[in-house]
C-alpha positions in Angstrom: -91.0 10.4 -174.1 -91.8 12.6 -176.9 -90.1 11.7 -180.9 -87.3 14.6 -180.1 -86.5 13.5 -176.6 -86.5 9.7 -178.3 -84.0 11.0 -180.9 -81.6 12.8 -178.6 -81.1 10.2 -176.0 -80.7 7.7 -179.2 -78.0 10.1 -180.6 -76.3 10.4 -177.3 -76.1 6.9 -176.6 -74.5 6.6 -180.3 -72.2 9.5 -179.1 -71.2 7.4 -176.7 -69.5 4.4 -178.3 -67.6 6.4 -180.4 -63.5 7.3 -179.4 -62.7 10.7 -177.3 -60.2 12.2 -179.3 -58.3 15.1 -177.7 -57.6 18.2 -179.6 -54.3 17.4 -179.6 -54.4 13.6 -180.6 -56.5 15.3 -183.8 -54.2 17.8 -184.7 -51.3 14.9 -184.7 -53.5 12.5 -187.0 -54.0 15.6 -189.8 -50.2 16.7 -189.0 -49.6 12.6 -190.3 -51.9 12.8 -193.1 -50.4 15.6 -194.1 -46.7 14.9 -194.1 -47.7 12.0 -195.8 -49.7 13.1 -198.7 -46.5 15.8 -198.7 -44.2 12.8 -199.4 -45.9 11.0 -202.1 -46.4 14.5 -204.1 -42.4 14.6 -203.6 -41.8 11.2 -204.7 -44.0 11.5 -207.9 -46.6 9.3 -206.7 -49.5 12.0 -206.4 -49.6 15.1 -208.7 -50.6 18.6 -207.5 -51.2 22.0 -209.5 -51.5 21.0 -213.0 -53.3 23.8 -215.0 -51.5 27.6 -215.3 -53.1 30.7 -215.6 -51.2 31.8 -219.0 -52.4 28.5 -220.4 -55.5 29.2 -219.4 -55.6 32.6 -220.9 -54.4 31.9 -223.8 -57.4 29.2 -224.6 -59.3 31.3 -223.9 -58.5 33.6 -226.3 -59.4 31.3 -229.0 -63.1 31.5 -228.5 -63.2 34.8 -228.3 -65.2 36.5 -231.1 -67.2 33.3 -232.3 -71.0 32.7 -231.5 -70.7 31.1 -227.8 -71.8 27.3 -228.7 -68.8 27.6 -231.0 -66.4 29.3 -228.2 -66.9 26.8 -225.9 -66.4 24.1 -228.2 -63.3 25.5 -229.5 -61.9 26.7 -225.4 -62.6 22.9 -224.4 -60.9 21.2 -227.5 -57.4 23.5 -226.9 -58.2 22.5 -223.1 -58.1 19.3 -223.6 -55.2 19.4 -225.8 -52.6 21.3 -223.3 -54.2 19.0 -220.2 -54.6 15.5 -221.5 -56.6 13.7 -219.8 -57.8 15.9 -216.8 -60.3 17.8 -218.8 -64.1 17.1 -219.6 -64.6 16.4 -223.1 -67.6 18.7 -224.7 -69.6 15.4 -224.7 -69.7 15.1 -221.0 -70.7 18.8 -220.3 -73.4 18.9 -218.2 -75.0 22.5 -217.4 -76.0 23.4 -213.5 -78.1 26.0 -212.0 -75.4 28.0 -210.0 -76.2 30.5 -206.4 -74.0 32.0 -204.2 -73.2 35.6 -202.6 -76.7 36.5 -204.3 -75.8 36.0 -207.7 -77.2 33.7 -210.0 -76.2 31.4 -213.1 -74.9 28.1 -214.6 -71.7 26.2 -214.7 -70.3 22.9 -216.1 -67.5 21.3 -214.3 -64.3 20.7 -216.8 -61.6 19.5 -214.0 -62.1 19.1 -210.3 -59.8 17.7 -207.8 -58.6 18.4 -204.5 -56.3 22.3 -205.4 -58.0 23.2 -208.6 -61.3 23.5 -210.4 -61.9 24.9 -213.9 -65.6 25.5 -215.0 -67.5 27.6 -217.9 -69.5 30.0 -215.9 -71.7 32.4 -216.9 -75.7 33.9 -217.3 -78.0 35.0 -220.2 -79.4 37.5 -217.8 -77.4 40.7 -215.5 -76.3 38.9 -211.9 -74.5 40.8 -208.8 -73.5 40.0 -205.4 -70.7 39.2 -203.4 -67.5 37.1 -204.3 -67.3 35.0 -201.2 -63.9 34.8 -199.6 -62.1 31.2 -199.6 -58.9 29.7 -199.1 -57.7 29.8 -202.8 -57.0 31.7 -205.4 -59.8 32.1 -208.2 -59.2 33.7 -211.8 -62.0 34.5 -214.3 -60.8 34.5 -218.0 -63.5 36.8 -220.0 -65.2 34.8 -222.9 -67.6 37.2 -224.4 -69.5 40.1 -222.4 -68.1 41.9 -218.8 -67.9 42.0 -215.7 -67.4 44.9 -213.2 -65.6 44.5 -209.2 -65.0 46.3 -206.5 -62.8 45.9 -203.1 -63.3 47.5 -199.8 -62.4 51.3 -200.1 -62.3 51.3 -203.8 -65.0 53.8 -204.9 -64.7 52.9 -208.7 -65.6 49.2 -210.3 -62.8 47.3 -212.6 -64.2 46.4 -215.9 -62.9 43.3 -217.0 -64.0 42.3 -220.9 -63.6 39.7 -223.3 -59.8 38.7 -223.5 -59.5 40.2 -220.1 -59.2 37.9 -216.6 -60.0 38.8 -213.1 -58.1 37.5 -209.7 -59.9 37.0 -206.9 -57.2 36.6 -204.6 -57.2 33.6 -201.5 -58.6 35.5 -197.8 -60.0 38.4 -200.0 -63.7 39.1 -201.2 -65.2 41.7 -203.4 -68.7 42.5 -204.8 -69.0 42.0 -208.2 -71.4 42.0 -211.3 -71.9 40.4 -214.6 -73.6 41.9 -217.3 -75.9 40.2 -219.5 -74.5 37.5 -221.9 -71.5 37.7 -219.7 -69.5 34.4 -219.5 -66.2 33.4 -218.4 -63.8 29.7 -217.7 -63.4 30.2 -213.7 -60.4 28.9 -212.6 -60.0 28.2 -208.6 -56.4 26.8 -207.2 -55.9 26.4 -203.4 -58.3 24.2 -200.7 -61.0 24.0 -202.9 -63.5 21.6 -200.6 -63.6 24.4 -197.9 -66.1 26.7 -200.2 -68.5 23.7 -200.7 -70.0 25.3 -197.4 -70.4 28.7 -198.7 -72.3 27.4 -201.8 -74.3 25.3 -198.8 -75.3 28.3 -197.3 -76.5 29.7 -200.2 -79.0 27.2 -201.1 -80.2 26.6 -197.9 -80.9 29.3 -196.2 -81.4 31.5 -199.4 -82.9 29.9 -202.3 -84.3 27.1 -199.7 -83.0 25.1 -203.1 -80.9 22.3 -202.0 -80.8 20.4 -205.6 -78.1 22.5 -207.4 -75.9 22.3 -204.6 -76.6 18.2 -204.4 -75.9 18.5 -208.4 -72.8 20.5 -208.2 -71.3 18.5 -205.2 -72.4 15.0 -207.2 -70.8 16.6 -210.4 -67.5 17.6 -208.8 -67.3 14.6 -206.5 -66.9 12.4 -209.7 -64.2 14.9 -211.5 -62.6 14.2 -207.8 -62.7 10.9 -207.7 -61.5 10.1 -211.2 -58.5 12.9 -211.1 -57.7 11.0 -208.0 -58.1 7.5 -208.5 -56.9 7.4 -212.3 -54.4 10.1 -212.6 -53.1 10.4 -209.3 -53.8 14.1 -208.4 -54.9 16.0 -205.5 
């Protein structure tokens, strides 16, 4: 028996001590998991959407104007100040190497938990491709430079600049392009594990670069983690 045919009839002898779960007996366990993750957000034990677009936007506008080290400093430390205790602090920024849709750049992670993410996002160098399309809601507040979008049938690109922000809305996609210098705080509210497999996709079968996906999904995991386990949010 060859090492493949070894491996599959080891995996389908494993298959075959696990359960047989029905379709339906599934979609009754998630229906319970559900309704009761439903109930403890109604009770006050778990805490949902925390972070709001006009918030957002206006700490943004802080930084705007001032040499980008500076920005950021200053966008993070009015962050943290209108969302104690569920934003990075600038000493635990940690810069990533960022592909998807074809585009290229870097992020650090400054909240992450189960319906929201809010990162600094952004490239020295011109980057275009398409937005993907997930099942939330994701806004991009202009720090310094622009960026230029387009949706099927439009035959003219938005220019968003500094000040500006951008809505990608949930189910939707559009191609998009940031200039050079261009960088924004990205702001995602919805199911946000659901476009960990886009980002997948994107290093696998395009940049055949597995790392900065294994970084991103390590760097978000712990954001996660803690805004679950310490504050109580999903």
């Amino acid at each position: 028996m060859g090492p493949l045919a070894a491996l599959y009839a080891y995996a389908a002898q494993a298959a075959s001590y696990l359960p047989s779960i029905t379709i339906t007996q599934a979609l009754t366990v998630a229906a319970c998991v559900a309704a009761g993750v439903f109930l403890l957000i109604k009770v006050g034990i778990l805490r949902t959407i925390e972070l709001d677009v006009e918030g957002l936007h206006q700490a943004t506008k802080k930084g705007i104007g001032k040499p980008l080290p500076e920005a950021f400093d200053i966008i993070n430390a009015e962050l943290e100040r209108r969302y104690p205790g569920l934003i990075v602090p600038k000493s635990g920024r940690r810069w990533i190497i960022f592909n998807g849709g074809g585009a290229m750049g870097q992020m650090t992670v400054l909240h992450a938990s189960l319906t929201e993410y809010l990162i600094f996002y952004g490239s020295p160098l011109y980057s275009q491709g398409h937005s993907g399309r997930y099942l939330m809601d994701v806004y991009d507040f202009m720090i310094q430079g622009e960026t230029k979008t387009y949706h099927a049938a439009e035959l003219t690109c938005t220019v968003f600049k500094a000040g500006e922000y951008s809505l990608l809305k949930h189910f939707n996609a559009k191609g998009y392009c940031c200039e050079k210098d261009s960088w924004m705080l990205e702001y995602g509210r919805g199911v946000i594990p659901f476009a960990v497999f886009y980002f997948l996709c994107a290093s696998v079968f395009v940049t055949f670069d597995i790392i900065p996906w294994l970084t991103s999904v390590i760097s978000v995991g712990k954001r996660v983690a803690y805004n679950l386990l310490v504050n109580r949010k999903i």
